[in-house]
C-alpha positions in Angstrom: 92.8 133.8 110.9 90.4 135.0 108.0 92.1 137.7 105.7 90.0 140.2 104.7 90.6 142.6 101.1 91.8 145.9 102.6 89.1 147.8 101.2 85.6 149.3 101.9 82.5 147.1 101.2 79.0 148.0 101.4 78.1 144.9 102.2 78.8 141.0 102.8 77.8 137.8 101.1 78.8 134.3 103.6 78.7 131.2 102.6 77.4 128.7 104.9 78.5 125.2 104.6 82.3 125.0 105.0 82.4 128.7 105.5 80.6 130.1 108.8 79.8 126.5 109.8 81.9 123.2 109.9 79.2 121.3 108.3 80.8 119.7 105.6 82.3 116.3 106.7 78.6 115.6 108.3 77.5 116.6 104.6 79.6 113.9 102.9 78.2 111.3 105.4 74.7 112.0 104.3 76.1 112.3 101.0 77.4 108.7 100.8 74.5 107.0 102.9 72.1 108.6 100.8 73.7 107.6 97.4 74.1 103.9 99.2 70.5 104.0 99.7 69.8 104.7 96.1 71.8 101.8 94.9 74.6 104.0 93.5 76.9 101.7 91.5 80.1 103.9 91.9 82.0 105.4 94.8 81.2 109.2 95.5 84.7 110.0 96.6 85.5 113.1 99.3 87.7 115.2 96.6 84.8 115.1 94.4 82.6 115.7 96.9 84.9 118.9 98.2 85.5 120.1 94.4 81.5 120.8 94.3 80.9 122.7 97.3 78.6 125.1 96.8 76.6 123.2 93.5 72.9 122.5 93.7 72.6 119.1 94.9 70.4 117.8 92.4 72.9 119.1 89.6 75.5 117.2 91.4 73.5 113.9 90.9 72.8 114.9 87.2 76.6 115.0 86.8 77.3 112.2 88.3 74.6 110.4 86.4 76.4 111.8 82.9 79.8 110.5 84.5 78.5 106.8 85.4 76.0 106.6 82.7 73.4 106.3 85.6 70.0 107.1 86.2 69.9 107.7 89.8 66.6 110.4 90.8 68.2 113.8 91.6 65.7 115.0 94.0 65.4 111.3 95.4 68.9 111.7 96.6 68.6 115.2 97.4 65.4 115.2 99.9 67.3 111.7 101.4 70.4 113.4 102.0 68.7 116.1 103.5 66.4 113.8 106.0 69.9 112.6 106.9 71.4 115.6 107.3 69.1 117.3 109.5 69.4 114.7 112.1 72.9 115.8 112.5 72.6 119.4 112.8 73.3 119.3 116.6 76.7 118.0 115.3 77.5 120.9 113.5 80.1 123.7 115.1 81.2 126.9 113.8 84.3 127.7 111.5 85.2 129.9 114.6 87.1 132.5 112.3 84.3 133.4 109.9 82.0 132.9 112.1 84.0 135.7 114.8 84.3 138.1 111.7 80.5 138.1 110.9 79.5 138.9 114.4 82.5 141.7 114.4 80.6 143.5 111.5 76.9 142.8 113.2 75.5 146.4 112.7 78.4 147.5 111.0 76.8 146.3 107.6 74.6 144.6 105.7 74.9 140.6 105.7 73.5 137.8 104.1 74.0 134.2 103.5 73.8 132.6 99.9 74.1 128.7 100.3 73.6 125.4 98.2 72.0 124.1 100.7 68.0 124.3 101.3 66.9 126.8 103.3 65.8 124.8 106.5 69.2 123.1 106.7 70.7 126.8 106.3 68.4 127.8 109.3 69.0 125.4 111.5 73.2 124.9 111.2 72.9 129.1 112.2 70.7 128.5 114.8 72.9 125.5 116.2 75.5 128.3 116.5 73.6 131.7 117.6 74.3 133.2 114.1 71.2 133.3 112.3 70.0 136.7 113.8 73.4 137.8 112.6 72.1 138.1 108.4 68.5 140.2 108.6 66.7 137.2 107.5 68.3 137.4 103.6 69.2 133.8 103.0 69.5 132.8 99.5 69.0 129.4 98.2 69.1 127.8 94.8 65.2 127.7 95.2 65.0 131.3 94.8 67.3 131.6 91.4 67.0 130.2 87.9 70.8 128.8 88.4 72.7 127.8 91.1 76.5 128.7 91.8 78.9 128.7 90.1 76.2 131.1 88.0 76.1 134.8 89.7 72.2 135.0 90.4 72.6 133.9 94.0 74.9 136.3 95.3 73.2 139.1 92.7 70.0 138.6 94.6 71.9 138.7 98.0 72.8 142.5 96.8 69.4 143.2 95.8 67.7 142.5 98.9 70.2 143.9 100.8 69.5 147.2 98.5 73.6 147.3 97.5 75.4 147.7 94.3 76.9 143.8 93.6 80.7 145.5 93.1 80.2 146.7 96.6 79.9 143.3 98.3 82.2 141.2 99.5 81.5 137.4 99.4 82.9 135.0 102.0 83.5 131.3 100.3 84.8 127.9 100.8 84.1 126.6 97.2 85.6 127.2 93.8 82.0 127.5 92.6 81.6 130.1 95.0 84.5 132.0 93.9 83.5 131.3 90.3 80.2 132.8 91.2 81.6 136.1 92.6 83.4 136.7 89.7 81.2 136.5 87.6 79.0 138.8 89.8 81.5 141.1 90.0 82.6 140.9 93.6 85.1 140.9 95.8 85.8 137.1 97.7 87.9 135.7 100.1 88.5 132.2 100.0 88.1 129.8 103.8 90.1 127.4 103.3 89.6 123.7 104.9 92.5 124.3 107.5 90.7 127.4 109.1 89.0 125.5 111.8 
């Protein structure tokens, strides 16, 4: 069961990966096939994977790179990932929970979705699972902000196109970036964790 603040909100902020869809262990496949493709001499393990949910995946390579002392291409691993991924996006189910609240509020207010992800993945995990019509087409990406999360300008542009004041919103998150990244916007957040499946 999700637990919701018992407040008023003027509007909502999801998550996608990990959050309104059960994307994440097929993420960490494409995650570790990807990086195996590009030679990557160290292991990419599944708590470090989980511990930057929500980051830009190019800055994850970049940090992995200043870990390893590497020099593995950041969008090389990103756009490979992402081929991978999207052949398994008829894989991917719904966090049931989340994804029952956000169609309980259809109507009710204002939604969006601000994911690390790029936008077609985004698209297409919703679509698997009838919830895209569910966020008035406002789906933020990293492409669309000068920083990703844990920075506030996703979720701060998810207000402004939902024409809302960012202390009214209410974000939805699976990651500590996430939850970093509605702090520092000022909002509300409710954390999803693994075990609500």
């Amino acid at each position: 069961m999700l637990t919701v603040p018992n407040q008023s909100f003027d509007a909502i902020i999801f998550d996608c990966d990990g959050t309104l869809v059960d994307s994440m262990p097929l993420h960490y496949q494409a995650w570790v096939a990807s990086l195996n493709h590009h030679q990557a001499p160290f292991d990419f393990t599944e708590d470090f994977f989980y511990s930057k949910a929500g980051v830009r995946e190019q800055d994850v390579v970049k940090e992995l790179n200043t870990q390893h002392g590497t020099h593995i291409d950041p969008d090389a691993v990103a756009n490979y990932k992402a081929e991978l991924f999207e052949k398994l996006i008829p894989q991917v189910a719904e966090v049931r929970p989340v994804a029952d609240f956000a169609r309980s509020m259809q109507g009710k207010l204002p939604m969006s979705v601000a994911s690390g992800s790029e936008e077609h993945i985004v698209r297409g995990c919703l679509s698997a699972n009838q919830l895209l019509h569910l966020f008035d087409d406002i789906i933020i990406t990293p492409r669309l902000v000068a920083r990703g999360k844990p920075a506030p300008d996703m979720f701060l542009l998810a207000a402004e196109r939902m024409k809302v004041r960012p202390e009214a919103c209410l974000v939805v998150e699976d990651g500590q970036s996430g939850i970093d990244a509605a702090k520092a916007a000022g909002m509300a957040w409710v954390f999803v964790p693994r075990t609500l499946r």
